[in-house]
ZAMARGU-4260 file (C-alpha; in steps of 0.2 Angstrom, whole numbers, plus 5000, padded with zeros to 4 digits):
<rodrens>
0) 4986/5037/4536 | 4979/5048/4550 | 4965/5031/4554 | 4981/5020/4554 | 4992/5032/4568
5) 4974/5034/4579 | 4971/5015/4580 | 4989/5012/4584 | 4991/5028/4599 | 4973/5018/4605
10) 4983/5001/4605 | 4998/5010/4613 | 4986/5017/4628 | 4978/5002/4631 | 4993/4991/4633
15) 4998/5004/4643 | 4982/5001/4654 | 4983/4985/4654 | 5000/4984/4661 | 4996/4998/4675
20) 4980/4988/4680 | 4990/4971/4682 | 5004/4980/4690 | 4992/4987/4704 | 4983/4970/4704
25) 5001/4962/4708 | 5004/4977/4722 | 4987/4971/4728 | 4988/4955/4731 | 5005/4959/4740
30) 4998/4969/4751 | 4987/4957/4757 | 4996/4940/4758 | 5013/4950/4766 | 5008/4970/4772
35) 5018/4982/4769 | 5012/4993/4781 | 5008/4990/4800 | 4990/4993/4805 | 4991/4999/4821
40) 4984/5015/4831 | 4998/5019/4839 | 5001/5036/4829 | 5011/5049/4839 | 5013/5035/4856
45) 5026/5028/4863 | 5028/5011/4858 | 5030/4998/4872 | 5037/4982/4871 | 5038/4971/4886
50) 5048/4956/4885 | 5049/4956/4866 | 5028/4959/4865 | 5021/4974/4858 | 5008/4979/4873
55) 5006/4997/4864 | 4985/4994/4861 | 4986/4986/4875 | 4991/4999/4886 | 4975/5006/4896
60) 4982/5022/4896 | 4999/5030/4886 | 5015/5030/4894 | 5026/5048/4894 | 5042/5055/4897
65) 5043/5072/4908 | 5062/5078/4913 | 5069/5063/4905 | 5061/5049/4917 | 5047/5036/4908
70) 5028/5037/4917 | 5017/5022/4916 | 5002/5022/4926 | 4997/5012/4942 | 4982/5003/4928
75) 4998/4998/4916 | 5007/4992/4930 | 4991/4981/4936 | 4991/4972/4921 | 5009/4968/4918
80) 5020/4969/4934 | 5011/4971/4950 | 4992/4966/4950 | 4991/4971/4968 | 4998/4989/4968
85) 4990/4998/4980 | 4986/5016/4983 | 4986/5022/5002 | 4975/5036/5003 | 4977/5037/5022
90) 4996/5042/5018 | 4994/5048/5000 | 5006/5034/4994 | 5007/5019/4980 | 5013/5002/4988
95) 5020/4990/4975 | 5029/4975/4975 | 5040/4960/4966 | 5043/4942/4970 | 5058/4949/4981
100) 5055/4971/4983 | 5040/4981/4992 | 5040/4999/4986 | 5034/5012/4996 | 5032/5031/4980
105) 5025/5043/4991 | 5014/5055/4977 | 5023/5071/4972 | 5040/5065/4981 | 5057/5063/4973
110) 5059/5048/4984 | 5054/5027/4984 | 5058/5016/4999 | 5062/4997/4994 | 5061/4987/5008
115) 5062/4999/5021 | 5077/5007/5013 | 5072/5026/5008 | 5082/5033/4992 | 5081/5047/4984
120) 5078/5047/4965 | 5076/5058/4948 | 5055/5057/4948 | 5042/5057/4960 | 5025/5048/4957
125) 5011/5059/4951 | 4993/5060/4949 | 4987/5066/4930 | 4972/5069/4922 | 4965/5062/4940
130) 4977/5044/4936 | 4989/5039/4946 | 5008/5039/4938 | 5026/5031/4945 | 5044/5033/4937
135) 5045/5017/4931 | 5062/5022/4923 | 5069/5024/4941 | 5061/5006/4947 | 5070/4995/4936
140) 5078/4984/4953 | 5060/4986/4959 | 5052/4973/4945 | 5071/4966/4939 | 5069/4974/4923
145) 5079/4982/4910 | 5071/4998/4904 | 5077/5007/4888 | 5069/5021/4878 | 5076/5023/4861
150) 5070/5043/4856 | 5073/5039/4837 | 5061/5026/4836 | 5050/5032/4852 | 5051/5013/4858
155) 5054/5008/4875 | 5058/4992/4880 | 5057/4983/4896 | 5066/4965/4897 | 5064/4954/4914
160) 5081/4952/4919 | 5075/4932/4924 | 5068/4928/4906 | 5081/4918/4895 | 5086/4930/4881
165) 5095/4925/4865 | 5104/4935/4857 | 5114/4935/4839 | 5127/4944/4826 | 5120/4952/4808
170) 5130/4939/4797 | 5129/4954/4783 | 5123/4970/4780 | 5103/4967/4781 | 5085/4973/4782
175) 5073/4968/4795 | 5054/4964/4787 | 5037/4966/4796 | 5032/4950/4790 | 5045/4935/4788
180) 5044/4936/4769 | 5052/4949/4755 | 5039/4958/4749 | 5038/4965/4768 | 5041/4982/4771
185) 5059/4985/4779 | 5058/4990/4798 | 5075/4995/4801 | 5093/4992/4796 | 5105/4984/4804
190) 5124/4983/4800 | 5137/4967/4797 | 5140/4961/4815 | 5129/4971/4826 | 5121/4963/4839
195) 5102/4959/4838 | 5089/4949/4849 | 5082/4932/4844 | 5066/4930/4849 | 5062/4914/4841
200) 5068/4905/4826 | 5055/4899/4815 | 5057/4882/4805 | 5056/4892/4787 | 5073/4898/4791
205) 5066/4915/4795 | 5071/4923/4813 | 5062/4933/4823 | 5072/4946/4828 | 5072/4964/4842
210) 5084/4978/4835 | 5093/4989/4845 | 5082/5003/4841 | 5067/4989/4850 | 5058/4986/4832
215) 5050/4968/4831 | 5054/4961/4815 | 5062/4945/4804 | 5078/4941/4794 | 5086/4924/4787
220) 5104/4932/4790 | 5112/4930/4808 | 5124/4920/4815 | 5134/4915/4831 | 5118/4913/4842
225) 5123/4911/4857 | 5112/4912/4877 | 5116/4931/4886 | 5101/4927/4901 | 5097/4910/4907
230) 5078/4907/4913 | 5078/4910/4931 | 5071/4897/4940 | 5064/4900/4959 | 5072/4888/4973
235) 5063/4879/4985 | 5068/4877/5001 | 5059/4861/5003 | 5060/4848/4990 | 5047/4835/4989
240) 5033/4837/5002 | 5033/4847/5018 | 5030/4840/5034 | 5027/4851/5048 | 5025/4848/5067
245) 5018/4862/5076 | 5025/4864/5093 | 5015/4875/5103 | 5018/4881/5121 | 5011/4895/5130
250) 5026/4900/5143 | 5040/4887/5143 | 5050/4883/5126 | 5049/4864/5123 | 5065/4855/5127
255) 5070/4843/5112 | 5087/4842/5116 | 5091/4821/5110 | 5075/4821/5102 | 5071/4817/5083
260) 5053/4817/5076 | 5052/4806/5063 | 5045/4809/5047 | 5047/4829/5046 | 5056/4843/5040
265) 5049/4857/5047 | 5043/4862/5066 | 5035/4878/5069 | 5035/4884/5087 | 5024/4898/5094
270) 5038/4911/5097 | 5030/4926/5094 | 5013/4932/5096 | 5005/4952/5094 | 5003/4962/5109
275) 4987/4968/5112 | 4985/4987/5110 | 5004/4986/5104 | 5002/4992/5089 | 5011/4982/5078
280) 5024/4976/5093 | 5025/4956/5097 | 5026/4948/5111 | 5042/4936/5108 | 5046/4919/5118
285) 5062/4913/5113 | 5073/4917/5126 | 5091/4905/5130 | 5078/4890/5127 | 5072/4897/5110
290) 5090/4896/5105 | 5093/4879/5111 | 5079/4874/5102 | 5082/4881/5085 | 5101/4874/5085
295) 5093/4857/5090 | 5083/4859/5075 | 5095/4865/5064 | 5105/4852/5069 | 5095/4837/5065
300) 5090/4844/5049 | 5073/4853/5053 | 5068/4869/5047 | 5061/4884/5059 | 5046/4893/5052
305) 5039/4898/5069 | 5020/4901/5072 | 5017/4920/5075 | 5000/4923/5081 | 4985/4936/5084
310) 4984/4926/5100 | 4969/4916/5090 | 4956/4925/5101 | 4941/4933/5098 | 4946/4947/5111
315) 4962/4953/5101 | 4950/4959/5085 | 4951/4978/5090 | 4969/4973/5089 | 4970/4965/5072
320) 4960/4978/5065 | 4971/4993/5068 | 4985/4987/5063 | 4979/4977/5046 | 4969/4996/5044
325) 4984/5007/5044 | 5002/5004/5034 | 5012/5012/5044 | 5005/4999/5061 | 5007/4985/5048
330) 5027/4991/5042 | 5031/4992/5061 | 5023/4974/5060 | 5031/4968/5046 | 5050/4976/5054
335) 5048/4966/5067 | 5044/4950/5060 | 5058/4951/5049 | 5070/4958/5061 | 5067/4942/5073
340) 5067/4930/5058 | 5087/4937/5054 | 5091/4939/5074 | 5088/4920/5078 | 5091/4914/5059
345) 5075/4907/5059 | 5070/4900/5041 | 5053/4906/5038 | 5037/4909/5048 | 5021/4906/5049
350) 5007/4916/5051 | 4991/4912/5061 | 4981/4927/5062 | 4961/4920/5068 | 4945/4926/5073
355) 4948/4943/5061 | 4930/4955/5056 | 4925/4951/5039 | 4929/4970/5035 | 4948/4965/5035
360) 4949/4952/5021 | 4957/4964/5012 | 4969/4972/5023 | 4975/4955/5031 | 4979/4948/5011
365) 4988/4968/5008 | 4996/4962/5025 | 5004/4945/5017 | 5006/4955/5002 | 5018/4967/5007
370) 5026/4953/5021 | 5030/4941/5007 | 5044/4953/4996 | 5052/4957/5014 | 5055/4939/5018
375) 5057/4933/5000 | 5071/4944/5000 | 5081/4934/5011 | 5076/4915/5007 | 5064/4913/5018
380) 5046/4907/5019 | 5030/4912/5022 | 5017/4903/5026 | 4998/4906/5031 | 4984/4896/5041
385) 4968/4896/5034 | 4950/4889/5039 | 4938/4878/5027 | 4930/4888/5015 | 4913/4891/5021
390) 4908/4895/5039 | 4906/4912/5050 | 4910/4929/5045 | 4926/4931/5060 | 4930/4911/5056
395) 4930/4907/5038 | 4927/4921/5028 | 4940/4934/5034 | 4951/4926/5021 | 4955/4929/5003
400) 4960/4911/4999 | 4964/4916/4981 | 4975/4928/4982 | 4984/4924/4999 | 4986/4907/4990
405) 4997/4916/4976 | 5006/4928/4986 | 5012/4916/5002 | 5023/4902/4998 | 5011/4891/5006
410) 4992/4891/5013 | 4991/4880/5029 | 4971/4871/5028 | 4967/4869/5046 | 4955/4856/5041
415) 4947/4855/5059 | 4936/4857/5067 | 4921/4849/5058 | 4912/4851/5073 | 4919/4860/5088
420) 4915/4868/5106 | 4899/4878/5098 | 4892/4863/5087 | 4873/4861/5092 | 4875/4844/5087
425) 4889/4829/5091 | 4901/4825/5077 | 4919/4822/5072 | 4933/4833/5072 | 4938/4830/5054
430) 4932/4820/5043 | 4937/4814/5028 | 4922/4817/5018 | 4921/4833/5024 | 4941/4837/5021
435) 4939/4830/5003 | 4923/4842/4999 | 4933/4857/5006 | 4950/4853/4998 | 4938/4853/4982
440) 4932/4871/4986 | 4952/4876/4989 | 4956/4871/4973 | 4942/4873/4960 | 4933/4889/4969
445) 4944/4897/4977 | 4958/4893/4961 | 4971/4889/4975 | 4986/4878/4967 | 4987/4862/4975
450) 5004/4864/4977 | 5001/4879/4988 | 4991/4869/5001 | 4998/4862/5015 | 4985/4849/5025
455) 4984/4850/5045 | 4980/4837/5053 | 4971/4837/5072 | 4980/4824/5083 | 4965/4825/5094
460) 4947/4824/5093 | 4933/4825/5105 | 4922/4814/5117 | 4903/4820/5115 | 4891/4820/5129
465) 4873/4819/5127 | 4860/4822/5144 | 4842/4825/5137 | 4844/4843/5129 | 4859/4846/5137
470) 4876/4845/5124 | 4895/4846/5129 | 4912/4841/5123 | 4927/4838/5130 | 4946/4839/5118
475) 4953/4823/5119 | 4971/4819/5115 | 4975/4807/5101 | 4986/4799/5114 | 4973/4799/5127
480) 4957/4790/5118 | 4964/4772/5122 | 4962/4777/5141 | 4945/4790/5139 | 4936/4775/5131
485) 4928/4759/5140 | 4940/4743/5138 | 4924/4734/5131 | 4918/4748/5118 | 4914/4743/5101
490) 4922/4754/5086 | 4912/4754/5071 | 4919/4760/5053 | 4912/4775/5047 | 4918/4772/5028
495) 4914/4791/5023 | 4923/4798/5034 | 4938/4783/5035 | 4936/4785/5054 | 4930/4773/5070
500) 4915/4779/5078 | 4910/4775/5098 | 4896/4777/5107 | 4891/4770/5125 | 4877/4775/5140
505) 4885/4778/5157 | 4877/4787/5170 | 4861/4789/5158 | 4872/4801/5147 | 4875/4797/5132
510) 4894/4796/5126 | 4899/4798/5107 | 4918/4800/5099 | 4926/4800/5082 | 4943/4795/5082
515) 4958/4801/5077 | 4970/4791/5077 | 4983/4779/5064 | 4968/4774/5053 | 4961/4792/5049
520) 4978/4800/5049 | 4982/4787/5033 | 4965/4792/5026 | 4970/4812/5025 | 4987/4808/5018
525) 4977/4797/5004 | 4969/4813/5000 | 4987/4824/5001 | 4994/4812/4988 | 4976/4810/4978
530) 4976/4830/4977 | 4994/4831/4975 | 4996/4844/4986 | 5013/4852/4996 | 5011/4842/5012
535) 5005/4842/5027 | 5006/4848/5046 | 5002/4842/5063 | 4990/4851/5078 | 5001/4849/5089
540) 5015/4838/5095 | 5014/4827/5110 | 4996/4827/5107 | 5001/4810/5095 | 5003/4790/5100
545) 5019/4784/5104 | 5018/4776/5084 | 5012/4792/5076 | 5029/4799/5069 | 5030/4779/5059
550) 5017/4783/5051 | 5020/4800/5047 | 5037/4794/5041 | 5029/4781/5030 | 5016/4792/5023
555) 5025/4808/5018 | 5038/4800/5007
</rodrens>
């Protein structure tokens, strides 16, 4: 009897062990096909979800909370709002910025100015653990976000207030998974009817799905989805290609009263210039005639981005310097740049800052960068000349093509000159060889979208002379080579650079000239429309034929 009741208690156990090793097989095999845990190493962290991703691992250092305001550090900040924040250690400050705000936090100051207003807030930005902090809680109209810290979950969310956001009703009392599946593990509850974020609904039926208390998660059970935040689109002021005629003038306003000028949308006069040792003042030429000529504009049409200079002169460097060196010179600047765009309702400008030292490259793009938000903020546009790529150090690479090319609405390429006043040799102005290689370097080294580039066009060129070992060069207008040249010249094609080429003996000189006129001018708006860039623009009008605005009209549409 005892054998009998030992081989059945050994049958009983090992049913029983069979049963407990299938069942943690089964618990296995769940865990790995749907967790029920999350893996993460966020232990004791706040959790941060930006626009419906957890960035928590991500995060190069942790955000905290201190007297109820959220700190996240200026290296956050770089990799999710503002990649050019900035920290002025000449003023002890951190310069920020948005598509449409400049923030000024001065370090261990209860106070931020946006766009030149100064306002007092709850937190000052700090330096920790030798890291630079700001109140991000206090800068939600800075970046147009929607911040909100939930202390029972330790989550803080951050939503763009121009990203679409769906949202939707619990259609019963339900749990939201980790995974979209059952065997999930339950990351919160939420009630019949509450509200609750769509994120994305997935074809299984599953949704994923933001609680109020910002957990990520899924669930089959919503209804009445409806739109709370529509994608926000930016405007142009421009559609379709720009078409720019510079209109340049030294003392007297041009007077285009009765005038049109076929084929473009945009004229940018040289209203405004920096004064030399002024420390950030400009030197402004509108006047009555400035007025007349805006309303002439405005009235047929044309939009005013004016051309405001460094006076393009080697001997205004010392000038440029200072004030690109120092924020408070380029804030006075930037003031009165926008102050004259509101005063004479201009509708953009355009800047033209030459011949700067290499050592400024990256305070002329800190320039743009904290311009752009200022002017953005009222509609208006910013553009930027820019040289070719490769050349001298004061010339060509003064500029940060990449990064002006994202900040300002458009780069200018002042594709001339090829070969100018200081060429040791003759050659063209611009050709189109050379605009091609250089539009290439624009776009594939320098990463610039071609939809930022702008192409200037020269509307002269120039005659060449040649005695012995002796070179010179004279500007000729586009309008003037017809009467510069011999009747009897002959004009030979020069294929690669889609110009004519001249050259004749007179007085035992030799005479050489590439021309710009109609032919060339068709050949740089092949490569606008082969490049697919923004447009074009024009150096400088009444330089041109009388047919020249036909062709432009032809060409830019």
């Amino acid at each position: 009897m005892r054998a009998k009741k030992g081989k059945k208690e050994k049958s009983h156990w090992l049913k029983k062990f069979i049963i407990v090793a299938i069942f943690i097989a089964f618990i296995g095999v769940v865990i790995n096909l749907a967790p029920n845990y999350i893996r993460k190493n966020t232990k004791g962290k706040i959790s941060v979800i930006i626009n419906n991703n957890d960035v928590t691992e991500s995060m190069k250092l942790d955000a905290f909370i201190e007297n109820d305001i959220i700190y996240i550090s200026t290296k956050d900040i770089a990799n999710f709002f503002d990649e050019d924040v900035f920290y002025d250690n000449k003023y002890d400050q951190i310069i920020t910025s948005s598509e449409t705000k400049l923030a000024i936090l001065p370090i261990g100051k209860n106070e931020i100015s946006i766009n030149g207003s100064k306002i007092k807030i709850s937190g000052a930005a700090t330096k920790k653990d030798g890291e630079l902090y700001v109140p991000f809680s206090e800068m939600e109209n800075v970046y147009h976000v929607e911040v909100d810290y939930q202390k029972e979950s330790n989550i803080l969310t951050i939503d763009s207030l121009d990203r679409e956001q769906k949202n939707a009703n619990a259609s019963k009392n339900i749990s939201i998974k980790y995974k979209p599946t059952i065997f999930s593990k339950t990351l919160d509850k939420v009630e019949q009817g509450k509200s609750i974020i769509v994120i994305e609904e997935l074809e299984s039926g599953w949704n994923k799905v933001r609680t109020s208390l910002g957990y990520i998660g899924y669930t089959k059970d919503i209804a009445n989805v409806y739109t709370l935040r529509e994608n926000m689109e930016p405007t142009k002021q421009i559609e379709g290609k720009v078409s720019i005629a510079w209109d340049y003038y030294t003392s007297a306003v041009p007077n285009r009263t009765g005038t049109t000028i076929k084929g473009i949308n945009v004229v940018s006069p040289s209203f405004a210039e920096l004064v030399n040792l002024g420390k950030g003042e400009l030197n402004v030429k509108i006047g009555e005639k400035g007025k007349e000529y805006i309303q002439w504009a405005h009235d047929n049409g044309y939009k005013v981005w004016p051309m405001i200079s460094n006076a393009c002169s080697p001997d205004i460097q010392d000038t440029t310097t200072e004030i690109l060196q120092d924020y408070k010179l380029r804030e006075k600047l930037i003031n009165n740049i926008v102050n004259l765009v509101l005063t004479y309702q201009l509708d953009g400008i355009n800047i033209d800052f030459e011949y700067m030292k290499i050592s400024n490259k990256d305070m002329f793009s800190q320039f743009i960068i904290e311009l752009a938000p200022r002017l953005r903020d009222y509609g208006k546009v910013l553009s930027v000349d820019v040289t070719a790529p490769d050349g001298s150090e004061d010339w060509s690479e003064c500029y940060n093509r990449n990064k002006l090319g994202k900040v300002a609405d458009y780069l200018i390429f002042m594709a001339y000159d090829q070969y100018g006043n200081a060429s040791k040799e003759a050659g063209t102005t611009a050709g189109a060889d050379w605009v091609e290689l250089n539009l290439n370097k624009f776009i594939d080294r320098e990463e610039v979208a071609p939809s930022k580039i702008i192409l200037g066009m020269p509307l002269y060129t120039r005659l060449w002379k040649e005695s012995g070992s002796n070179l010179s060069s004279e500007v000729v207008l586009m309008k003037s080579i017809d009467s510069t040249l011999p009747a009897d010249v002959e004009r030979k094609w020069d294929d690669s650079k889609k110009q004519y080429y001249v050259e004749y003996q007179k007085s035992g000189k030799t005479y050489k000239m590439w021309l710009e006129e109609e032919t060339s001018i068709k050949a740089k708006f092949a490569l606008m429309k082969q490049y697919n860039l923004a447009g074009a623009a024009y150096w400088q009008k009444d330089f041109e034929t009388s047919n020249f605005w036909n062709v432009v009209a032809e060409e830019i549409k």
